[in-house]
N, C-alpha and C positions, 0 to 999 in steps of 0.2 A: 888284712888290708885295712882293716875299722881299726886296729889299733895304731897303725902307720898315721891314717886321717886324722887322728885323734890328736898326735904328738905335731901335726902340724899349724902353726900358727894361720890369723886371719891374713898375716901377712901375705903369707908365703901362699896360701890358697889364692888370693884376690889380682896377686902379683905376679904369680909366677904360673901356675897350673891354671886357675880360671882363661887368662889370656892364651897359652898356651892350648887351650881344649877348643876355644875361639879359633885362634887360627886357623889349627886342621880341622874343623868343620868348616871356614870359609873357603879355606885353601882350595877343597873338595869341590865347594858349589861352583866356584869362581875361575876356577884354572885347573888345568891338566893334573895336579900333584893332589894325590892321595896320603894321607900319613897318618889314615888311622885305623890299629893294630887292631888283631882278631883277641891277643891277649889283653887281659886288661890290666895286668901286671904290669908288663912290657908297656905299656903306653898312657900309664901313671907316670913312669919315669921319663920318657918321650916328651909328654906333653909339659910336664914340670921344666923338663930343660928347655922346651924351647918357648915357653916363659919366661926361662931365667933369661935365655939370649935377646929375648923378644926386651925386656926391663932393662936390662945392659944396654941395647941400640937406644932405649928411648934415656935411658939417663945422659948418654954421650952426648946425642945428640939431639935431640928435640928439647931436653931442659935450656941447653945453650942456645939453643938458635931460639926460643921463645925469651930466654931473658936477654938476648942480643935486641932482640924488638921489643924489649921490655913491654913484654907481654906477662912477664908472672917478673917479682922483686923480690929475692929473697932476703931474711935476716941472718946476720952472722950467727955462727953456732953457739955461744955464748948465751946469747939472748933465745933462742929457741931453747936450751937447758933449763933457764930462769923461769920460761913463761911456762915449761913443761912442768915444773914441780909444782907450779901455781894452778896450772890449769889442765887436767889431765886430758882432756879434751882436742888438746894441743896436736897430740902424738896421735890419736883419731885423725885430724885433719891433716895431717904429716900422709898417712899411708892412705888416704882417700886419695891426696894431691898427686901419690905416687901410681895405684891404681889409673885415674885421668890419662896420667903420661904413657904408661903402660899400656894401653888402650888405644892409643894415640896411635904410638908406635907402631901398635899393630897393624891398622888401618894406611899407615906409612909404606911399612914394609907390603903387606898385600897389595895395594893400589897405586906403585908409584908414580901412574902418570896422572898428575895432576888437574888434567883437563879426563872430566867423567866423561864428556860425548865421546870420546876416541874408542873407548871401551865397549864390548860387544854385552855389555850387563844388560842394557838395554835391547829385544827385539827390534830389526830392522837399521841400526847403525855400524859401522864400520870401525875395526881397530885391531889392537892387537890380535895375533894368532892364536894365543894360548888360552885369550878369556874365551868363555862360552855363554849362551845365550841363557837366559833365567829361564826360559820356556821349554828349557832341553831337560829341566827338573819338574817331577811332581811339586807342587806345591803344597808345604806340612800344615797349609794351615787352610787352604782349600778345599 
């Protein structure tokens, strides 16, 4: 398994699997759906892929809808090449940006409904059926 971790990039960790190990823990806290495995084998590759899907939703669609409201402006690929061999730092900020969106995504896809009050995250508010209440969990840190 250490030599598997080893051969993978920070990319594909920050990108792909860190997000992916996010969600099935939030999944768990926040809603009815459980996805994670007794193996840890089994749920390296789990959580990797649903990463990768989790990176895929957000490149479709949260990069376009945040540069529709030109919210983020990209440069043509040309000039990100140019500036990459000038400034290697570049490519850092490149997979940091993608990370962000990634993260995004997730957050996206877990909590689609936009208005937080409707959600039962909070003791004592009303909303969906499937969230559950934060108080129905020990808390890891109390």
């Amino acid at each position: 398994m250490k030599e598997l971790l080893d051969k993978i990039s920070s990319y594909n960790l920050f990108n792909y699997l860190l997000p992916g190990i996010l969600f099935v823990y939030f999944s768990k806290q926040f809603t009815d759906y459980n996805f994670i495995q007794d193996n840890d084998f089994i749920g390296a590759f789990l959580y990797y892929f649903i990463g990768m899907v989790i990176s895929r939703f957000g490149s479709l669609f949260i990069d376009p809808t945040l540069k529709k409201i030109s919210f983020l402006k990209f440069s043509d690929y040309k000039s990100f090449v140019s500036a990459s061999k000038k400034d290697d730092k570049i490519e850092l900020f490149s997979e940091v940006n993608n990370t962000y969106r990634t993260i995004t995504a997730m957050f996206v896809i877990l909590f689609p409904d936009s208005d937080i009050r409707k959600t039962d995250i909070f003791p004592g508010q009303s909303g969906l059926p499937r969230w559950r209440h934060l108080s129905d969990h020990a808390c890891p840190i109390c």
